[in-house]
TIDOMAR-242350 format. One record per residue: residue in one letter; x, z, y of N, C-alpha, C, CB in turn. Coordinates in steps of 0.2 Angstrom, whole numbers, padded with zeros to 4 digits, always signed. Glycine has a CB too. Example, Ala and Ser with C-alpha at 12.3 -4.5 7.8 and 13.67 -1.06 7.14 Angstrom:
a+0066+0039-0028+0062+0039-0022+0066+0039-0016+0057+0045-0022;s+0064+0035-0011+0068+0036-0005+0064+0039+0000+0070+0029-0003;
//
This chain:
x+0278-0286-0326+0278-0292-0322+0275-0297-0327+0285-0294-0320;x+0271-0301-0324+0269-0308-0328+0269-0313-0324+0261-0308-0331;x+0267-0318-0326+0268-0325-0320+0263-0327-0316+0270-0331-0322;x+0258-0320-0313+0255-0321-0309+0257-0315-0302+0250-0321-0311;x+0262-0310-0307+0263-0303-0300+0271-0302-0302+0257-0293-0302;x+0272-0299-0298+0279-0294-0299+0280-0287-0296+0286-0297-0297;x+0282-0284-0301+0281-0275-0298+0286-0274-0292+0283-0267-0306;x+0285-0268-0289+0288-0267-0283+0297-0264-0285+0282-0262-0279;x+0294-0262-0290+0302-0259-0294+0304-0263-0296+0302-0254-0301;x+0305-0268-0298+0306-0277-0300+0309-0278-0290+0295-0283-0303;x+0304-0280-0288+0308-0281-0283+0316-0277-0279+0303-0282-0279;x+0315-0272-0280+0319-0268-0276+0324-0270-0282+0318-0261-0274;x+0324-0268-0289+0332-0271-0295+0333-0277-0292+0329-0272-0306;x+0331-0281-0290+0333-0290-0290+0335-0290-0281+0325-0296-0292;x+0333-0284-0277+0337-0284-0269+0335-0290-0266+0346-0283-0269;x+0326-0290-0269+0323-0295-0264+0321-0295-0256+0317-0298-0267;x+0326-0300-0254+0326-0297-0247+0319-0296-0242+0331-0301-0244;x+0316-0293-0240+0308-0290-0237+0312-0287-0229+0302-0280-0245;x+0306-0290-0226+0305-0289-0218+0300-0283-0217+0302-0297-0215;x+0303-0278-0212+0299-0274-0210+0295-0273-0213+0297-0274-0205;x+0290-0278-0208+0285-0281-0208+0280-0280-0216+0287-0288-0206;x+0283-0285-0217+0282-0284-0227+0280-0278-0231+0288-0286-0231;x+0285-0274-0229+0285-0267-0230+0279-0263-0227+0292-0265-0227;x+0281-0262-0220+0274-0257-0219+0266-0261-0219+0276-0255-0210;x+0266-0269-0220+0262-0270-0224+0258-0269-0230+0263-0273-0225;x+0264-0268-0236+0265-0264-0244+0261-0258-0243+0273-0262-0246;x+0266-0252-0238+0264-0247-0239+0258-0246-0236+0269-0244-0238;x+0257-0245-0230+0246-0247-0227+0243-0249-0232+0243-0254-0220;x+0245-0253-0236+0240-0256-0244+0241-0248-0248+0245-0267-0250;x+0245-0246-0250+0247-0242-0255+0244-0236-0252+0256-0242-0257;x+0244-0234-0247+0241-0230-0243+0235-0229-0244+0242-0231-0237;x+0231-0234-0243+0223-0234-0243+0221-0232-0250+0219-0241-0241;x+0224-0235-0256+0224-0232-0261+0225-0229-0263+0224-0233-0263;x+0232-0224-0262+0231-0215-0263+0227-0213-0260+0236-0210-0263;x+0225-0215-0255+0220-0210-0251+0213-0211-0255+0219-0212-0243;x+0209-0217-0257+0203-0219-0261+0205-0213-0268+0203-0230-0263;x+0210-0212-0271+0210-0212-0277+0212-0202-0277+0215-0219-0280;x+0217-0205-0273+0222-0196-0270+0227-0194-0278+0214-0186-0268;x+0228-0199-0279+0235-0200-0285+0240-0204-0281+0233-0205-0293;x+0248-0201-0282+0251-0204-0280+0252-0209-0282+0254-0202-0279;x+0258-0215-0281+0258-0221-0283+0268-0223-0282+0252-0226-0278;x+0269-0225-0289+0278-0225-0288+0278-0235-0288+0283-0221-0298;x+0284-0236-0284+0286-0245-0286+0283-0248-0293+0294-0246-0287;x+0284-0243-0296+0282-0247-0305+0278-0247-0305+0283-0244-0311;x+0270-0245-0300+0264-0246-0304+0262-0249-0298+0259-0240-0307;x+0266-0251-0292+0265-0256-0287+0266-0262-0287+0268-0255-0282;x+0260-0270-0290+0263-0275-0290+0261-0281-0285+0264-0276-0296;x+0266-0286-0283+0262-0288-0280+0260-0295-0282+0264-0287-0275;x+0254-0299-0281+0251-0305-0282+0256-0309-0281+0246-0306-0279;x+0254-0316-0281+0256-0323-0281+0254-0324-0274+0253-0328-0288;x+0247-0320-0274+0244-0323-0267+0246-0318-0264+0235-0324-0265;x+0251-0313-0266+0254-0307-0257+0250-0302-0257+0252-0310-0249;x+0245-0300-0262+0240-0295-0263+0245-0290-0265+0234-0297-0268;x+0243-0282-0266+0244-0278-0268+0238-0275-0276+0245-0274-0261;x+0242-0274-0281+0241-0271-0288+0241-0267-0291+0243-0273-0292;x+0237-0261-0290+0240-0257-0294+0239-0257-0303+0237-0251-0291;x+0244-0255-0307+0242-0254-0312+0242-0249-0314+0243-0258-0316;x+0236-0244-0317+0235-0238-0316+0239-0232-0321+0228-0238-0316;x+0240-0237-0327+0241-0232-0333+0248-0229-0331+0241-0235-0340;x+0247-0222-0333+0254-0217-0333+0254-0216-0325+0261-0222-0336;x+0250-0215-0322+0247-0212-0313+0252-0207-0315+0237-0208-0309;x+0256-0203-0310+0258-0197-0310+0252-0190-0307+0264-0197-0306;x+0252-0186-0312+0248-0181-0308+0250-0177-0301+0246-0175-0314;x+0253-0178-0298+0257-0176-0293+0252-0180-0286+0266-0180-0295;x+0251-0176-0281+0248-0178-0274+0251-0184-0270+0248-0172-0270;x+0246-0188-0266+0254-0190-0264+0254-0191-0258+0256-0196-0266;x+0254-0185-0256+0258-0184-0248+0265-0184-0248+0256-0176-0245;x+0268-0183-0254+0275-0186-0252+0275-0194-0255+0282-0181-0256;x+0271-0196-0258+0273-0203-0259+0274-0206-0258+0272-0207-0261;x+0271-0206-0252+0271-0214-0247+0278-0213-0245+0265-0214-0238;x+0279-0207-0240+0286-0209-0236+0291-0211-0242+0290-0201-0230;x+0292-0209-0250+0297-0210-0255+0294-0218-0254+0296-0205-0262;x+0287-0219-0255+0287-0227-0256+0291-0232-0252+0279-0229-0255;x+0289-0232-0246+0291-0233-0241+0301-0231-0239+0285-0230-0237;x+0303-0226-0241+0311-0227-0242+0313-0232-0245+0314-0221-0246;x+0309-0232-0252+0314-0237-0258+0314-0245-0254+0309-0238-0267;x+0308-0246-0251+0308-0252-0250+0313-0253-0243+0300-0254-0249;x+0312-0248-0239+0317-0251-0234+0326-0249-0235+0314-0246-0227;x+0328-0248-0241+0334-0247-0245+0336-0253-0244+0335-0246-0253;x+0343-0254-0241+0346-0260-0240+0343-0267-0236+0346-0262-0247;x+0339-0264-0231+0334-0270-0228+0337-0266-0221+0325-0270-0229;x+0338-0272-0217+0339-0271-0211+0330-0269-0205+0344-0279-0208;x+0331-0264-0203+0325-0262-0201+0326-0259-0195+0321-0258-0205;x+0321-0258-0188+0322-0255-0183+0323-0247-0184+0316-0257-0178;x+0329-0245-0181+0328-0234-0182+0324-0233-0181+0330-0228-0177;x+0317-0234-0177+0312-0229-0176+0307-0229-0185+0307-0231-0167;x+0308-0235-0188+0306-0236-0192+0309-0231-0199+0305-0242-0191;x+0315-0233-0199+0320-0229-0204+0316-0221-0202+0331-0231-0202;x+0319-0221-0197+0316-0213-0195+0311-0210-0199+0312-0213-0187;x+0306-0213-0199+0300-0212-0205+0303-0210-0211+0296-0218-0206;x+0306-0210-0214+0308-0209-0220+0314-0201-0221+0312-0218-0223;x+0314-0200-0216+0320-0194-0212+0315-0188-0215+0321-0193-0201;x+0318-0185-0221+0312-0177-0222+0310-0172-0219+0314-0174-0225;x+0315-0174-0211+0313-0169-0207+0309-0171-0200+0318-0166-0206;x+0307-0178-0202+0301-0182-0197+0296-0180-0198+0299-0189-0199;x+0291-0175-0191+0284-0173-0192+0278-0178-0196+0282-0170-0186;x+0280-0186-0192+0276-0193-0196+0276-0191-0203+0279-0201-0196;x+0284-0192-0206+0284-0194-0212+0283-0188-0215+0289-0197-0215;x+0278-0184-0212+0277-0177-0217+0271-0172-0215+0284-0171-0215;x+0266-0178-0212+0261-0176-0211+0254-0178-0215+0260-0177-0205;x+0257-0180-0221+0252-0183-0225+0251-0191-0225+0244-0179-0223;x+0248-0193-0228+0245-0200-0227+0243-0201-0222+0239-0202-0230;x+0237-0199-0219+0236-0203-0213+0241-0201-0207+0230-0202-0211;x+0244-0197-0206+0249-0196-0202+0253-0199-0202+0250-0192-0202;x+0258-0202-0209+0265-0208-0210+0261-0214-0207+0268-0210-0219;x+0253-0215-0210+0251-0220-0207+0250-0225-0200+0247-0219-0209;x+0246-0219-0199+0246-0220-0191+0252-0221-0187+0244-0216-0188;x+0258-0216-0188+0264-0218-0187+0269-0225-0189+0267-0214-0188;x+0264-0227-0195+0267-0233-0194+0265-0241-0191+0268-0234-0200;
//
């Protein structure tokens, strides 16, 4: 974190409170980037701007795919947030969405 961003792992230790919305925002951003890149992406290298933008900082990428990232990305964030079931649903390991790759959690979101 510096005092223009704060990582996403930062936000969730400090139980800043995020709306849906916010969230499946985050994650569609985080999305398009593993997909551009096809490295996964954890909260800790997710940060976000001052202006609301989405950051990656790249060093220490896990070598790991990330067809399971997203829906993990997208769990942590919706931890502790009041959100609609069908949305929580998404994060259910046995959701065909959350387990059809990127564009498939995507679109379902």
């Amino acid at each position: 974190m510096n005092r223009t961003s704060i990582s996403l792992a930062r936000v969730v230790a400090l139980n800043v409170p995020r709306s849906w919305q916010e969230v499946v925002a985050v994650v569609l951003d985080a999305g398009d980037l593993m997909k551009q890149s096809g490295t996964a992406l954890t909260v800790g290298q997710c940060f976000i701007s001052a202006a609301g933008g989405l950051q990656i900082h790249a060093a220490g990428w896990p070598a790991g795919a990330p067809g399971d990232a997203l829906p993990r990305l997208l769990e942590t964030l919706l931890t502790g947030q009041v959100v609609p079931a069908e949305l929580r649903a998404l994060t259910d390991p046995d959701n065909a969405d959350a387990r059809a790759g990127i564009d498939g959690l995507m679109k379902a979101l």
